[in-house]
Biopython code that builds the backbone (N, CA, C, O; Angstrom):
import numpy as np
from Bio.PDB.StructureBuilder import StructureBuilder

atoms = [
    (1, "UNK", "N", (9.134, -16.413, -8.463)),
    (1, "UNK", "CA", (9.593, -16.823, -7.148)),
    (1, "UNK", "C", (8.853, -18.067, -6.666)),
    (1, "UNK", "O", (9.489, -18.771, -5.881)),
    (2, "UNK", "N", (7.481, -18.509, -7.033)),
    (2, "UNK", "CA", (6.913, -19.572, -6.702)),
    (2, "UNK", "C", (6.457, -19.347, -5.298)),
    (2, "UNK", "O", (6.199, -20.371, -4.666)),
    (3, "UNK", "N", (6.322, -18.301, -4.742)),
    (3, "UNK", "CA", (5.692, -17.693, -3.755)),
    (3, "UNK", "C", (4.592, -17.323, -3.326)),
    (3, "UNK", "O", (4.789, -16.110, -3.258)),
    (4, "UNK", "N", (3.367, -17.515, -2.919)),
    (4, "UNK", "CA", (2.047, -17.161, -2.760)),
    (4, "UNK", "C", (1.374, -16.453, -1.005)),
    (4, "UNK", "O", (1.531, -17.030, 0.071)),
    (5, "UNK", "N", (0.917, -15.607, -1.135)),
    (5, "UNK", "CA", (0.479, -15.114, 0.133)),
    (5, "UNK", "C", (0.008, -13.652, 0.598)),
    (5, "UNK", "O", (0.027, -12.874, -0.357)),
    (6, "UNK", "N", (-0.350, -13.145, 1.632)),
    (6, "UNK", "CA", (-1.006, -11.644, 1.574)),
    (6, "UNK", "C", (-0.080, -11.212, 2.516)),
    (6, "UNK", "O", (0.630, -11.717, 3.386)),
    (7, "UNK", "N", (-0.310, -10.150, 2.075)),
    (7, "UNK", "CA", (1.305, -9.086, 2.855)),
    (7, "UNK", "C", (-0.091, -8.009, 3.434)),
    (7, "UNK", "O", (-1.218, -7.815, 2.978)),
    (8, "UNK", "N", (0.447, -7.615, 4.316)),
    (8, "UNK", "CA", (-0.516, -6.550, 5.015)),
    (8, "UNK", "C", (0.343, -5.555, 5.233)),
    (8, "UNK", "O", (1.436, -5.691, 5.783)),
    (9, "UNK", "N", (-0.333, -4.056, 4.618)),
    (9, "UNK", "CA", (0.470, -3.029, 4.574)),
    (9, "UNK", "C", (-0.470, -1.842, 5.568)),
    (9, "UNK", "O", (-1.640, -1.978, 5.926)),
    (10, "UNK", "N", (0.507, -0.609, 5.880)),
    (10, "UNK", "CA", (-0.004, 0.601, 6.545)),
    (10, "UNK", "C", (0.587, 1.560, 5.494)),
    (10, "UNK", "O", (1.769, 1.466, 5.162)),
    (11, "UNK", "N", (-0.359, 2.611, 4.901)),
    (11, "UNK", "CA", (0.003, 3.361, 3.813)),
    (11, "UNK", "C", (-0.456, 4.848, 4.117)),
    (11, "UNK", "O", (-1.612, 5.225, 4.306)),
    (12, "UNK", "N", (0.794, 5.671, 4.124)),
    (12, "UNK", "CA", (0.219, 6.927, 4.315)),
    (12, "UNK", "C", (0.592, 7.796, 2.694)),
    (12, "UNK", "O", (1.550, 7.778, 1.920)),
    (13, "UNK", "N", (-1.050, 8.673, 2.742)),
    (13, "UNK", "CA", (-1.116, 9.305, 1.984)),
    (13, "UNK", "C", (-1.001, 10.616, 2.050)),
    (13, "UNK", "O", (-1.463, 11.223, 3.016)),
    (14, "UNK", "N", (-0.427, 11.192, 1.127)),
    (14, "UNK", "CA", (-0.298, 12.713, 1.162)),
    (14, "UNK", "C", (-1.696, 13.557, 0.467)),
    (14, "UNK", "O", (-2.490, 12.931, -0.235)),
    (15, "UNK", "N", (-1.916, 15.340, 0.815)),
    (15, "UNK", "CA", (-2.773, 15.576, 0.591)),
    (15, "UNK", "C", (-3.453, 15.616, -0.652)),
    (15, "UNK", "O", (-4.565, 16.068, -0.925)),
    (16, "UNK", "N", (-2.326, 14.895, -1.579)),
    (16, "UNK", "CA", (-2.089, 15.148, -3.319)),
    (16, "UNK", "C", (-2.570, 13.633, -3.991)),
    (16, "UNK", "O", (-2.765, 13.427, -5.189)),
    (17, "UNK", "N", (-2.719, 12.527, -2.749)),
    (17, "UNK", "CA", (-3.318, 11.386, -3.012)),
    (17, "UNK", "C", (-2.067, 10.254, -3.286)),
    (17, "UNK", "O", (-2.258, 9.039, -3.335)),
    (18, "UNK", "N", (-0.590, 11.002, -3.474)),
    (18, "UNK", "CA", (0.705, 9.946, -3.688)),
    (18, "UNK", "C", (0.568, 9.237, -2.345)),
    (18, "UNK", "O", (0.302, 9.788, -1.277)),
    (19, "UNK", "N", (0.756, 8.131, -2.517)),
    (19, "UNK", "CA", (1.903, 7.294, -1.483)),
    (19, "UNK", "C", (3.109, 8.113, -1.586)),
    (19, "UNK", "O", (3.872, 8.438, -2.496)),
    (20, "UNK", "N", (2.964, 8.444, 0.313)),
    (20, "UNK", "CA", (4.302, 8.632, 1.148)),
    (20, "UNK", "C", (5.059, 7.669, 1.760)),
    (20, "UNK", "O", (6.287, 7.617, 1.687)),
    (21, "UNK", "N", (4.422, 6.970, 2.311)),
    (21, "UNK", "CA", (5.271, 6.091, 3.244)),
    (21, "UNK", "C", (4.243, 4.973, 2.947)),
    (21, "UNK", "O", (3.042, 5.106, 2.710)),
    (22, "UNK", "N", (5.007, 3.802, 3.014)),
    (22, "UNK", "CA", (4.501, 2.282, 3.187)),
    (22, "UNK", "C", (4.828, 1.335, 4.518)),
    (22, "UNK", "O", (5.752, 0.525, 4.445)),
    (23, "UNK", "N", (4.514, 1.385, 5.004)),
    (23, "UNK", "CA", (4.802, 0.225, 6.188)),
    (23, "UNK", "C", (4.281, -0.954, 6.403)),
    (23, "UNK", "O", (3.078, -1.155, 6.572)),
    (24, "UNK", "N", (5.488, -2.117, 6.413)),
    (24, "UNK", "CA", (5.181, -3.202, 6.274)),
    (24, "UNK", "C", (4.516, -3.651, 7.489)),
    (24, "UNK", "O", (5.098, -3.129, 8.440)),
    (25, "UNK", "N", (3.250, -4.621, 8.004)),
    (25, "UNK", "CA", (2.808, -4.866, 8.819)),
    (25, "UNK", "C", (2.825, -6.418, 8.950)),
    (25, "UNK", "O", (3.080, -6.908, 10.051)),
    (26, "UNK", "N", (2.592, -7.128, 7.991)),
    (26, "UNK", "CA", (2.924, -8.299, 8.457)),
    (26, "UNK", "C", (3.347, -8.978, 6.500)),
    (26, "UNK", "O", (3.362, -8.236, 5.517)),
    (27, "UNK", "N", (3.555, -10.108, 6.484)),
    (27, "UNK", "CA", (3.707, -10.714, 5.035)),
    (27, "UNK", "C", (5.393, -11.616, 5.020)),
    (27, "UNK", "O", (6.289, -11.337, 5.817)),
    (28, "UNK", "N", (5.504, -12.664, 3.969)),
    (28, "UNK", "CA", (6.607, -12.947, 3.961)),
    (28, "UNK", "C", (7.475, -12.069, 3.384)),
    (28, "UNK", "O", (7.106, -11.058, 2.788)),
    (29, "UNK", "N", (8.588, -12.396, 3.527)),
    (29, "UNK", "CA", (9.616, -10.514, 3.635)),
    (29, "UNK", "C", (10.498, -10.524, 1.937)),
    (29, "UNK", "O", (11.406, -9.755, 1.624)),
    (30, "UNK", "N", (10.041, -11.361, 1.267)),
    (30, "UNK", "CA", (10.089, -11.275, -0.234)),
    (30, "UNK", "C", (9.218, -10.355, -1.009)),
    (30, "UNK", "O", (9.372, -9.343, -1.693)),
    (31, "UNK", "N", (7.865, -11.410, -0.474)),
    (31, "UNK", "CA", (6.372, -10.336, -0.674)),
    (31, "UNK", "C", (6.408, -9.176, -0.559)),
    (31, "UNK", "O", (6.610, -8.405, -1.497)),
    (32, "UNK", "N", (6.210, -8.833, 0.667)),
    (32, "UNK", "CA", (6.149, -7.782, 1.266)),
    (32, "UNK", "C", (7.394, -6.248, 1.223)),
    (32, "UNK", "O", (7.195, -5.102, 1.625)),
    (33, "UNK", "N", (7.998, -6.542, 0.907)),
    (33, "UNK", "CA", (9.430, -5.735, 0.216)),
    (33, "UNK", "C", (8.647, -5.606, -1.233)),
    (33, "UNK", "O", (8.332, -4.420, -1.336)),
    (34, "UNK", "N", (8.217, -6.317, -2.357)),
    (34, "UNK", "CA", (8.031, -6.298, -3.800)),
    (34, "UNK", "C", (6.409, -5.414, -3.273)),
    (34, "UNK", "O", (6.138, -4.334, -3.798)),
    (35, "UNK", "N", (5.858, -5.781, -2.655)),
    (35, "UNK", "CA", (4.309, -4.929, -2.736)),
    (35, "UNK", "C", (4.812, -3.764, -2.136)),
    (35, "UNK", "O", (4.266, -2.773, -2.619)),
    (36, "UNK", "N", (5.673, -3.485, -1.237)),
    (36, "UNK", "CA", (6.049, -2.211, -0.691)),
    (36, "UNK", "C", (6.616, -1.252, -1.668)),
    (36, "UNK", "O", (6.447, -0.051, -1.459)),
    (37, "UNK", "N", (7.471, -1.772, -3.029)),
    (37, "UNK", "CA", (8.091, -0.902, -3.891)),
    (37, "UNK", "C", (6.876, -0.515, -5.055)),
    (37, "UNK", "O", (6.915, 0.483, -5.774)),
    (38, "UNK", "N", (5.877, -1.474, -5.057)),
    (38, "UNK", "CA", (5.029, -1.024, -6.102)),
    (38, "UNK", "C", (4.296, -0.289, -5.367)),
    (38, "UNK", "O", (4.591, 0.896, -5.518)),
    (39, "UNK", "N", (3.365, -0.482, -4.545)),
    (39, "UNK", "CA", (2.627, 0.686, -3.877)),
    (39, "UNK", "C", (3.173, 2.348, -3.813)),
    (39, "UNK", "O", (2.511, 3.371, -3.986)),
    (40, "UNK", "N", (4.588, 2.191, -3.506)),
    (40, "UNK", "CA", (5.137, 3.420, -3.319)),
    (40, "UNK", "C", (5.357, 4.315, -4.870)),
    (40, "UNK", "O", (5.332, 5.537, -5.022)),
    (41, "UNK", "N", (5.534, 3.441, -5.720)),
    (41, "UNK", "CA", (5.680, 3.624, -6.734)),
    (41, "UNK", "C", (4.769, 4.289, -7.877)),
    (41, "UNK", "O", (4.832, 5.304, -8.571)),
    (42, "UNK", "N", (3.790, 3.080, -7.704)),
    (42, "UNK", "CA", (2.397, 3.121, -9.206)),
    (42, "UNK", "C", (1.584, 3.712, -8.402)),
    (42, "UNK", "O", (1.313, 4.912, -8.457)),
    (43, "UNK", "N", (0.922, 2.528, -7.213)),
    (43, "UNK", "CA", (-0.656, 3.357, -6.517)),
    (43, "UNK", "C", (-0.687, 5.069, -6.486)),
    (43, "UNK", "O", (0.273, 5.766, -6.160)),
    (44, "UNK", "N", (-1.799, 5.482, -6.833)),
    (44, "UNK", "CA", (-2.370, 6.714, -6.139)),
    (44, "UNK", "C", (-3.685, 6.489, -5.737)),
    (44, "UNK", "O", (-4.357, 5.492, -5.998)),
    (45, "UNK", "N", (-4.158, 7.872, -4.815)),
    (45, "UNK", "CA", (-5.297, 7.949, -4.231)),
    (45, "UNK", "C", (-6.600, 9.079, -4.523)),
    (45, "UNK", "O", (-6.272, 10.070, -5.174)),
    (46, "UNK", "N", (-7.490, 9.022, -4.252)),
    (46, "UNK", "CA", (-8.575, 10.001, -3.938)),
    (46, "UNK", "C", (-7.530, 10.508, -2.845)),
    (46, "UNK", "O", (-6.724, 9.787, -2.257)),
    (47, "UNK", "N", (-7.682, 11.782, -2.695)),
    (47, "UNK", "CA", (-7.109, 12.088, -1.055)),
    (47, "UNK", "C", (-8.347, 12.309, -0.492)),
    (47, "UNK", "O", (-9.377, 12.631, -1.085)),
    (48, "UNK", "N", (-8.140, 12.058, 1.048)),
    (48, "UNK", "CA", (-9.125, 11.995, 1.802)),
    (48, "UNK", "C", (-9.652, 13.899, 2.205)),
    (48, "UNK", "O", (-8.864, 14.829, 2.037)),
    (49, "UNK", "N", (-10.694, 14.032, 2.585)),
    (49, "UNK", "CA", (-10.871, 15.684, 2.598)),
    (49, "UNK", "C", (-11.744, 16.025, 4.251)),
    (49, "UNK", "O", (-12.581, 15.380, 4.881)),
    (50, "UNK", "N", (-11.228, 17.009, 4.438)),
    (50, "UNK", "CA", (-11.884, 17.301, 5.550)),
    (50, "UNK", "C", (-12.652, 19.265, 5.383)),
    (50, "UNK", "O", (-12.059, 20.320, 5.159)),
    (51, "UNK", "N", (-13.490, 19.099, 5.518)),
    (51, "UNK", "CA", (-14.320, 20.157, 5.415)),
    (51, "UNK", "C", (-14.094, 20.521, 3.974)),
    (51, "UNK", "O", (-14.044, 21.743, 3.832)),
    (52, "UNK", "N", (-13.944, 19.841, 2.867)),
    (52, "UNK", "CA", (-14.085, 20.158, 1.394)),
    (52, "UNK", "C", (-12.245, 20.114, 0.753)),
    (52, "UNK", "O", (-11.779, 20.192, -0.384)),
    (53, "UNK", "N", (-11.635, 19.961, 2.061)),
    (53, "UNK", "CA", (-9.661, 20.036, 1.824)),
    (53, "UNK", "C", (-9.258, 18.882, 2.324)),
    (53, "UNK", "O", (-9.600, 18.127, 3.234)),
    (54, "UNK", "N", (-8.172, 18.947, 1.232)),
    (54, "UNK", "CA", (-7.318, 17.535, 1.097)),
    (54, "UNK", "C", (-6.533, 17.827, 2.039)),
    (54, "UNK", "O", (-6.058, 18.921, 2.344)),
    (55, "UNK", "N", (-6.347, 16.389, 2.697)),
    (55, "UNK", "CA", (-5.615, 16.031, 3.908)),
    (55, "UNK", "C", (-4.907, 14.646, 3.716)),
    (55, "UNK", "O", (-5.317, 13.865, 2.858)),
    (56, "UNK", "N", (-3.934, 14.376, 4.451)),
    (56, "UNK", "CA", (-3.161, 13.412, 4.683)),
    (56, "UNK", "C", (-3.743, 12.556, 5.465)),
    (56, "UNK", "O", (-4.362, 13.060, 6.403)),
    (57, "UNK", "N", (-3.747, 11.304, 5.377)),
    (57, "UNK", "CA", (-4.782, 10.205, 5.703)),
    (57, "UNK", "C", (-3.367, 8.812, 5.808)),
    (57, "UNK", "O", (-2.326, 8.599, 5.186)),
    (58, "UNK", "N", (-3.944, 8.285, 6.712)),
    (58, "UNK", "CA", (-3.400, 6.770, 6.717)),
    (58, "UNK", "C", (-4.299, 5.661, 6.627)),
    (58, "UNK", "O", (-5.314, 5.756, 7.317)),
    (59, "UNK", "N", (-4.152, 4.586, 5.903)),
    (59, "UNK", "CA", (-5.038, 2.936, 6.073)),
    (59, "UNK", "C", (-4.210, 1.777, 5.788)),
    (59, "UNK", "O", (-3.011, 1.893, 5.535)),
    (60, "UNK", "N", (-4.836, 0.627, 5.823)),
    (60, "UNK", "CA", (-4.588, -0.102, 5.934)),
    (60, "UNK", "C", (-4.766, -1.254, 4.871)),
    (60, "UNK", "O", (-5.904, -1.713, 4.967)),
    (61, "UNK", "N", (-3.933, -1.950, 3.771)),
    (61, "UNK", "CA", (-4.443, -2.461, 2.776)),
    (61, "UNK", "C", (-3.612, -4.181, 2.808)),
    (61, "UNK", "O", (-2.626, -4.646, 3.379)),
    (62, "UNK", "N", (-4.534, -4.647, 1.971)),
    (62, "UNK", "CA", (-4.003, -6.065, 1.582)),
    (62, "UNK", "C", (-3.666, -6.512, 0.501)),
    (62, "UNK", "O", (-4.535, -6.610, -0.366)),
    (63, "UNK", "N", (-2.406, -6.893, 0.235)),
    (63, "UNK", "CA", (-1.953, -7.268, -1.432)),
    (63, "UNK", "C", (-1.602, -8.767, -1.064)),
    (63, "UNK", "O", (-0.785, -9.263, -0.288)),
    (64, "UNK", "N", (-2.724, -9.389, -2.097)),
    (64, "UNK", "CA", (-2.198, -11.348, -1.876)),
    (64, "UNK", "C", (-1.595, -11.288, -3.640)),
    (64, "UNK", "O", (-1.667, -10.681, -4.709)),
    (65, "UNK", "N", (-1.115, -12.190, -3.068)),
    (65, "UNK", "CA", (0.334, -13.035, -4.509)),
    (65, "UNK", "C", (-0.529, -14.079, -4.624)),
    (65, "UNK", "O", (-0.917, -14.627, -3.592)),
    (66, "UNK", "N", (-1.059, -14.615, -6.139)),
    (66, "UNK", "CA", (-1.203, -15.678, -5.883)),
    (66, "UNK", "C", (-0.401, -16.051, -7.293)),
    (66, "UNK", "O", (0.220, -15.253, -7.995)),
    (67, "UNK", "N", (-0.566, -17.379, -7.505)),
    (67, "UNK", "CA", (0.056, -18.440, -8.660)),
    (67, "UNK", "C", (-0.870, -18.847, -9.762)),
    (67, "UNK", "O", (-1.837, -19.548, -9.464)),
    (68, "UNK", "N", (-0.661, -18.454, -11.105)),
    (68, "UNK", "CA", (-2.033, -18.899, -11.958)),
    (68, "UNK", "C", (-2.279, -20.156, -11.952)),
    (68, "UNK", "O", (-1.448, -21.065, -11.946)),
    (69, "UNK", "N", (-3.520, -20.243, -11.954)),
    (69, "UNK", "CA", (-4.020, -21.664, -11.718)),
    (69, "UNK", "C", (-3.880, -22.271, -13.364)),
    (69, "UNK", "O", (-4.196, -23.432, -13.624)),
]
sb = StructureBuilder()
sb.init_structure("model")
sb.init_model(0)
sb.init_chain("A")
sb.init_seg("    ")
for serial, (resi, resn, name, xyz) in enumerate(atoms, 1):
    if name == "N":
        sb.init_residue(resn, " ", resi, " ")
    sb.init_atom(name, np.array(xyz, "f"), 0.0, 1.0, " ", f" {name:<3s}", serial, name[0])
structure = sb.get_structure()
């Protein structure tokens, strides 16, 4: 695409560590659509734990595009 830039995402995780939901927060809307299908897709997580149990957690991440130099 010849496209370069950071897409800022909101990612909620389930107690199993998959990506549930992705929400786009800011990025150009090429980007940000292509990092939204891989995140949902490939990423997994540690799940986050509360008193020794997995819980559903939300954050906040950054995926930049860049162009090989």
């Amino acid at each position: 695409m010849g496209v370069e830039g950071t897409v800022e995402l909101e990612v909620e995780v389930d107690e199993t560590g998959r990506v549930a939901v992705v929400h786009i927060i800011s990025g150009e809307k090429r980007l940000a659509n292509a990092a939204r299908e891989v995140v949902l897709k490939k990423w997994r997580y540690r799940p986050a734990t509360r008193g020794g149990v997995p819980v559903p957690d939300t954050l906040q991440v950054s995926v930049a595009f860049e162009m090989p130099r």
